[in-house]
C-alpha positions in Angstrom: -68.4 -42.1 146.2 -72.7 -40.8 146.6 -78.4 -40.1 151.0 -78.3 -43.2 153.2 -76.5 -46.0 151.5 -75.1 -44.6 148.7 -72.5 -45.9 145.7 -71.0 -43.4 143.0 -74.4 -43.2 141.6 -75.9 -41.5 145.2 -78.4 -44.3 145.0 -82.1 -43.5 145.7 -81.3 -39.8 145.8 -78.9 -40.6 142.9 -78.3 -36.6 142.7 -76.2 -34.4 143.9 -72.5 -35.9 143.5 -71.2 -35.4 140.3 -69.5 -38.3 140.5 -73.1 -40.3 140.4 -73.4 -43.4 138.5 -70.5 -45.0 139.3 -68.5 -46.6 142.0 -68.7 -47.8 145.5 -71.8 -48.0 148.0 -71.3 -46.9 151.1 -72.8 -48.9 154.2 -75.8 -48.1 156.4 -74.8 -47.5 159.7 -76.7 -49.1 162.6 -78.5 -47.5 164.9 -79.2 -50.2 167.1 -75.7 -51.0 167.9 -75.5 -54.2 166.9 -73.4 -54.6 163.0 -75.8 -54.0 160.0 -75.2 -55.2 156.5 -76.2 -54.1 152.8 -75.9 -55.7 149.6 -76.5 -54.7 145.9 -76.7 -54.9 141.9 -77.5 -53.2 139.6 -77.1 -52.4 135.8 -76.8 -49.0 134.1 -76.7 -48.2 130.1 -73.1 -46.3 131.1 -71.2 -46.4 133.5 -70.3 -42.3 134.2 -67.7 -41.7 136.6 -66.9 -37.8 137.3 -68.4 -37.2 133.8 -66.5 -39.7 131.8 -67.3 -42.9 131.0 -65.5 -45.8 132.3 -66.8 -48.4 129.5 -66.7 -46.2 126.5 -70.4 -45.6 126.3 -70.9 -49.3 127.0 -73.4 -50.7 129.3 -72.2 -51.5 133.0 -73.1 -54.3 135.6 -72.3 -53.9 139.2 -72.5 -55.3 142.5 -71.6 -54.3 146.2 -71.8 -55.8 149.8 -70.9 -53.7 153.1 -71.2 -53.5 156.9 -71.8 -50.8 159.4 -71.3 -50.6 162.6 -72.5 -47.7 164.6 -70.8 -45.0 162.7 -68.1 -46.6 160.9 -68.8 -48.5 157.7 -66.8 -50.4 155.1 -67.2 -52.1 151.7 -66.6 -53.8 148.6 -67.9 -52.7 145.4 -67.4 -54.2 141.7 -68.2 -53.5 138.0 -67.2 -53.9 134.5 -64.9 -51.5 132.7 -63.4 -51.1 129.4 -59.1 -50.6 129.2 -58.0 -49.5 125.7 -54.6 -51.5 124.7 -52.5 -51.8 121.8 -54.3 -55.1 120.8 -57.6 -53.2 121.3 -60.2 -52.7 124.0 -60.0 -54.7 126.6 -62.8 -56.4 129.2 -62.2 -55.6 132.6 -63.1 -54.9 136.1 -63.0 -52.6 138.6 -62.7 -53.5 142.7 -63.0 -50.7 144.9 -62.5 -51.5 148.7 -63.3 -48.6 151.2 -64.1 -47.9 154.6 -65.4 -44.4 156.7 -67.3 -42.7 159.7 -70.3 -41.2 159.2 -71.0 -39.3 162.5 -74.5 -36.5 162.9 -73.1 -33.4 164.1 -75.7 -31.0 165.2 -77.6 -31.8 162.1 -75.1 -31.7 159.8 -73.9 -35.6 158.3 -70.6 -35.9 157.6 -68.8 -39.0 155.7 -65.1 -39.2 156.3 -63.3 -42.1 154.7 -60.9 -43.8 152.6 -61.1 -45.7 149.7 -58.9 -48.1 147.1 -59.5 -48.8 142.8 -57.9 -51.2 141.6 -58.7 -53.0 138.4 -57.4 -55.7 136.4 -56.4 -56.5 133.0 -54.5 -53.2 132.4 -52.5 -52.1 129.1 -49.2 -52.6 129.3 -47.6 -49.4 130.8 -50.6 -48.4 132.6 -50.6 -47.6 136.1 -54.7 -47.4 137.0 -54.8 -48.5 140.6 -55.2 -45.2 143.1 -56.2 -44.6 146.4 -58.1 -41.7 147.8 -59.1 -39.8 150.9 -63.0 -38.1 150.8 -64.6 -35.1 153.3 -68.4 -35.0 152.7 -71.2 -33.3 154.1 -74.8 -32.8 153.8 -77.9 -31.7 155.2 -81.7 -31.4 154.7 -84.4 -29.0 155.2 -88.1 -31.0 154.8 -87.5 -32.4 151.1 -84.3 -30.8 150.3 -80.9 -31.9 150.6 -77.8 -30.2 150.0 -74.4 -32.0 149.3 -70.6 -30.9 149.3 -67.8 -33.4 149.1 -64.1 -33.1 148.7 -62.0 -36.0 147.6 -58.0 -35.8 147.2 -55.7 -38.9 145.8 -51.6 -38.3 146.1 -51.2 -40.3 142.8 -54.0 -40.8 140.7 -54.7 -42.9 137.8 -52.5 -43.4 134.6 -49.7 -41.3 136.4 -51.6 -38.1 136.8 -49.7 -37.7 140.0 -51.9 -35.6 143.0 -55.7 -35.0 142.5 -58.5 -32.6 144.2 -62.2 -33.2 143.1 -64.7 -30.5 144.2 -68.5 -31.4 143.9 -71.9 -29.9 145.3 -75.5 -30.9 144.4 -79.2 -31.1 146.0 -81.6 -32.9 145.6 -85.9 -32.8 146.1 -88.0 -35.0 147.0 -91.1 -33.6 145.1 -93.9 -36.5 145.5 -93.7 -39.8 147.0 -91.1 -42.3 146.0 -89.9 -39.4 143.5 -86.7 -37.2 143.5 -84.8 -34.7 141.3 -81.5 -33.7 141.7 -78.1 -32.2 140.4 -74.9 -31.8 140.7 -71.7 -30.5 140.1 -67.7 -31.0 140.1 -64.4 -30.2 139.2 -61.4 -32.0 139.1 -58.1 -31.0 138.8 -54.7 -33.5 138.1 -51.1 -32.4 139.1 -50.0 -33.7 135.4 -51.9 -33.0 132.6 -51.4 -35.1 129.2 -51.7 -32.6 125.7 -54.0 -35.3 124.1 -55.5 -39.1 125.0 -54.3 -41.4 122.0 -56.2 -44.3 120.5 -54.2 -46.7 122.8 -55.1 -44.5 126.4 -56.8 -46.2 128.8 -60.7 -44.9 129.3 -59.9 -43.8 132.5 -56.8 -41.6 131.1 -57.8 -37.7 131.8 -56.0 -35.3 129.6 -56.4 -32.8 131.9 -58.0 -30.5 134.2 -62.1 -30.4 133.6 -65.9 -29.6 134.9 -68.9 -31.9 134.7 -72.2 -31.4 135.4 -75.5 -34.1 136.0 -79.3 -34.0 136.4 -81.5 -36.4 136.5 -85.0 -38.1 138.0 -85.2 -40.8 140.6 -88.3 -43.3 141.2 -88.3 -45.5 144.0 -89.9 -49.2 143.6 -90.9 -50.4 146.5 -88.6 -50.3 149.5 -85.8 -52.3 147.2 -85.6 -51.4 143.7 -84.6 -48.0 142.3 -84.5 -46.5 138.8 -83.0 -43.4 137.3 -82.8 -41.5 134.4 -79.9 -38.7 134.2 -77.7 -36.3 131.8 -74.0 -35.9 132.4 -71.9 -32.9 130.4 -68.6 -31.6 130.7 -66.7 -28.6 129.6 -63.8 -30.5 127.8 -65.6 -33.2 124.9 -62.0 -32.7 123.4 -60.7 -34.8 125.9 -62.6 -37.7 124.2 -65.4 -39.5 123.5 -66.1 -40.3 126.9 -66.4 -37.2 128.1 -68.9 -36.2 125.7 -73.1 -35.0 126.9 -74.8 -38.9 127.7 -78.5 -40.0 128.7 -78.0 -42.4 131.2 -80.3 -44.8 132.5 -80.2 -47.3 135.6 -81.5 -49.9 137.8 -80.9 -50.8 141.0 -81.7 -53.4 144.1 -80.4 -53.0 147.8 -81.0 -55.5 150.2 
């Protein structure tokens, strides 16, 4: 979802969404007024989207390209991600196409956008594609910054109907090229499922749930990131993916 050119994983500040590791970069803007555009890879030990893991503990490769253009952005972002299926689990991937404004007002950023996963080589029966709508601002004081974020979807994945998620984090730039963060969320599904069977897809939520992160950032140079971060949540029942994980990633932007 996730400091200045951003994916799921909040990139060189990688804190303060809960939703970090995962997903979508967003654009830099430009400045100058002519179009800017960012591309990137990268390669984590999890992919950890909202807490849960999107390749059941596997290890995740992604890449992303996007365009800004003054204060409007948009994007393309891709991984791998593992479907369960009656004949097993399945190799996949994930396509997330978004776009937003990202306007300064009096010293407050704000990120307003849109964005759309889709991914292919669902189980029969599944319905995994969903679109959402995000509100997120932030702000910093010398080497702090302070996130909140709001994201809503009207019909979420695997037929959870509406969704809200709620996050908050900070992070601090304590040294030079180093930064520690953390973050918080909650998310909450209009219908809840009493238990995930063997045959759910990973990205099934049984229900309502918070999740937590904190981790370390060291930038490498002025294009190569790594980071090192623990993600909880309240409900491990809801599966092994949404059990406490040491993540560990690393990242180019270009």
């Amino acid at each position: 979802m996730p400091s200045p050119s951003t994916n799921r994983l909040t990139a060189l500040a990688a804190g303060a969404a809960a939703g970090a590791f995962a997903g979508a970069a967003a654009a830099q803007t430009a400045t100058s007024g002519a179009p800017s555009f960012s591309f990137g890879a990268g390669a984590s030990s999890d992919y950890v989207y909202r807490g849960a893991s999107r390749t059941e503990g596997r290890g995740q490769g992604f890449a992303s390209a996007a365009a800004g253009f003054s204060d409007a952005y948009a994007g393309v972002w891709a991984s791998n991600v593992a479907l369960r299926g009656a004949g097993g689990t399945l190799s996949a991937a994930e396509v997330d196409v978004y776009g937003g404004w990202r306007p300064e007002v009096m010293g407050y950023s704000l990120d307003l956008g849109a964005q759309y996963d889709a991914f292919t080589g669902q189980p029969a029966g599944a319905a995994l594609d969903y679109g959402e709508v995000y509100a997120k601002v932030s702000r910093s004081v010398g080497p702090v910054t302070g996130r909140l974020g709001l994201h809503y979807s009207p019909a979420y994945a695997d037929h959870a109907g509406q969704a809200w998620y709620g996050e908050a984090g900070a992070d601090y730039a304590f040294a030079r090229d180093w930064t520690v963060s953390a973050g918080a969320g909650y998310q909450t599904i209009e219908h809840r499922q009493a238990a995930l069977g063997p045959s759910e897809p990973a990205l099934a939520i049984a229900g309502d749930y918070a999740t937590w992160n904190a981790g370390v950032t060291r930038a490498v140079g002025d294009h190569l990131a790594v980071d090192l971060r623990y993600f909880d949540t309240d409900h491990h029942g809801y599966g092994p993916g949404f059990g406490s994980k040491l993540v560990g990633q690393i990242r180019a932007s270009f």
